[in-house]
VMD Tcl script that draws the C-alpha trace (Angstrom):
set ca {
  {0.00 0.00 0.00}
  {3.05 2.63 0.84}
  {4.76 1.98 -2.59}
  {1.34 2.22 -4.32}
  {0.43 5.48 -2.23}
  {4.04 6.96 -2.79}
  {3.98 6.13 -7.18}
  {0.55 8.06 -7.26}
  {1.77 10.97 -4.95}
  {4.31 10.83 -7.84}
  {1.98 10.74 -10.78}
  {0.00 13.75 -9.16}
  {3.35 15.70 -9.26}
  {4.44 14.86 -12.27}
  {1.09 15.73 -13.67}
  {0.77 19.02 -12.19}
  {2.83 20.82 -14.73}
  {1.31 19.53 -17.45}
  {-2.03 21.39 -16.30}
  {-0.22 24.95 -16.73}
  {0.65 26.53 -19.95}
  {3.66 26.16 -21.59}
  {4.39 22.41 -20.40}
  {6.68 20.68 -21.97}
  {6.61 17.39 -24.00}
  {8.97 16.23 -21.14}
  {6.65 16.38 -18.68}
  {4.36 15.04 -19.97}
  {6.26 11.86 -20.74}
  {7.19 12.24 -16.91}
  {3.38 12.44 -16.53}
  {3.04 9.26 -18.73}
  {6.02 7.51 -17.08}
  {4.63 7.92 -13.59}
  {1.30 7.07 -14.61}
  {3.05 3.75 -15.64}
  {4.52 3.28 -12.42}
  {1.71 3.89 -10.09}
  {-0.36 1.64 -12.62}
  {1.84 -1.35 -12.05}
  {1.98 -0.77 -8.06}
  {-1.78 -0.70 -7.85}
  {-2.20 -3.98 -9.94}
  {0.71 -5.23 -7.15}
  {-1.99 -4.11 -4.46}
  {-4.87 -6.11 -6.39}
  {-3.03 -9.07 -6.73}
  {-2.38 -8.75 -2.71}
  {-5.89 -8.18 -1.49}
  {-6.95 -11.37 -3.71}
  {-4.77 -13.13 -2.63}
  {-6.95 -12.78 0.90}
  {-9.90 -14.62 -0.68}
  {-7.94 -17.73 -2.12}
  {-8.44 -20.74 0.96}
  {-7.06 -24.35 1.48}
  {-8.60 -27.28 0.20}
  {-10.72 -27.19 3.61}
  {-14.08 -26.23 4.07}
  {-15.06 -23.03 3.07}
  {-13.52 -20.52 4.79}
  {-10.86 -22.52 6.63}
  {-7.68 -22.15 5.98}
  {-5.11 -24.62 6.62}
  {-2.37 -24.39 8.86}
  {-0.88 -24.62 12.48}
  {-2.72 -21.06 13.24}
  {-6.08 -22.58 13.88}
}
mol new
graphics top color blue
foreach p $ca { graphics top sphere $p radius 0.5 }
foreach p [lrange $ca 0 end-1] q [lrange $ca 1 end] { graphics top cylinder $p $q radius 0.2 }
display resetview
């Protein structure tokens, strides 16, 4: 969640710039570049919180392990 949060406090940034005047094609291949970034960390965060419904081959709901 931190590296997701910290590549879209990037993107925001990096996009910034290119909402004045006179931007440069520069940033906004920053702009595209961090967009990237914060992209692929949220799709990390996805596959996380799915991985939170996935269960043993136990009844439903049970998970395996020494923890129960």
């Amino acid at each position: 969640m931190a590296t997701a949060a910290r590549e879209f406090g990037d993107l925001i940034a990096a996009s910034l710039p290119v909402c004045q005047p006179g931007h440069s094609p520069n940033d906004v291949q920053r702009a595209l570049l961090e967009a990237d970034e914060a992209e692929s960390a949220v799709a990390a965060v996805k596959r996380r919180l799915f991985s939170f419904l996935k269960t043993g081959a136990g009844p439903v709901g049970k998970a395996g392990g020494s923890h129960q």
